[in-house]
N, C-alpha and C positions, 0 to 999 in steps of 0.2 A: 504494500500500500504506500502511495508517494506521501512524501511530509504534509501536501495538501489535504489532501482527502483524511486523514490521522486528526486536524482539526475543525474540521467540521463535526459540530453537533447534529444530531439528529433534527427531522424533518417537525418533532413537535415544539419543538423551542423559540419559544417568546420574543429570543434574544434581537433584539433590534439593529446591532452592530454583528452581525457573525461571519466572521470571515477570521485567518490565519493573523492577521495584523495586527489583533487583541493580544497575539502573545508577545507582548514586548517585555524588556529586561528592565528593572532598577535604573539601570543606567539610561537605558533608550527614554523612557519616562522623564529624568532628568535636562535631558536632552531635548526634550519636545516643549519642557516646559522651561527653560532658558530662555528656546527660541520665540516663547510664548512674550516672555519677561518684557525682552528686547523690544518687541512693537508696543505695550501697552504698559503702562502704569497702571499695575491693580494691587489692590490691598490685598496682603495676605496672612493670613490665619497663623498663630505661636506657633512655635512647633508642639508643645504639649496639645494641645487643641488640632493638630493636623494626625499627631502618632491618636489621640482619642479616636478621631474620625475613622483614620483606614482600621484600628482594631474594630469598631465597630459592623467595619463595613468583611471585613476577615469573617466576620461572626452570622454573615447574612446569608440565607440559603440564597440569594438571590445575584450574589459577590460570583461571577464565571471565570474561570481562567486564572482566580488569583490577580486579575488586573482589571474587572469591567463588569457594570451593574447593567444586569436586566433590562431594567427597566428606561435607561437614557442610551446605554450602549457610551458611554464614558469611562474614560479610563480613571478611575476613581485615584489612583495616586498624582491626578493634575486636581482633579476636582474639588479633592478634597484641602487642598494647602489655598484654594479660593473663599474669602474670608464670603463672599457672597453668596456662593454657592450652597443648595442645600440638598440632601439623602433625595432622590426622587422617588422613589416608593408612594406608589397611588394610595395606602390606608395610611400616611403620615410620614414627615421625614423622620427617621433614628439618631440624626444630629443637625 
C-alpha cells in the first residue's frame, strides 16, 4: 500500500481536512506558523495557556492524526497559540 493510500481514513469520516498533509511534524507546525507571524500581527496566547489548550485538545476523541480537529480540519498546534481563537466543537468550545 503506497504512503498515500496508509493515510487516508475511511469513507465514514467527518473529517473536513483529510488528506496526507495533516501529518505534519512539531517542526513543520512551527514553520507554518513563523510564516504565519511574519504577515500578520496577532496576539498570542502564554504558553501555559497554549500547552493547557493542545492537552486539552490531546484529550478529545475528536483531536485526528495527533495534529487536526474534526471538526474545523485545523491544525490545532497553530490554532491553539491564537489568543482569539476558540475549541470549534459544535456542543461548546473545551477552551
Amino acid at each position: 500500500m503506497d504512503k498515500l493510500a496508509e493515510n487516508r481514513i475511511d469513507s465514514g469520516s467527518d473529517c473536513k481536512g483529510c488528506s496526507a498533509t495533516v501529518h505534519v511534524t512539531p517542526e513543520e507546525i512551527a514553520k507554518l506558523f513563523g510564516e504565519t507571524l511574519r504577515v500578520r500581527n496577532l496576539k498570542l496566547t502564554t504558553e501555559a495557556e497554549y500547552d493547557r489548550r493542545v492537552a486539552v485538545c490531546a484529550s478529545c476523541s475528536d483531536y485526528q492524526w495527533g495534529t487536526t480537529c474534526r471538526y474545523c480540519g485545523c491544525l490545532m498546534g497553530v490554532k491553539a497559540k491564537l489568543s482569539s481563537a476558540r475549541c470549534p466543537n459544535p456542543h461548546g468550545s473545551k477552551w
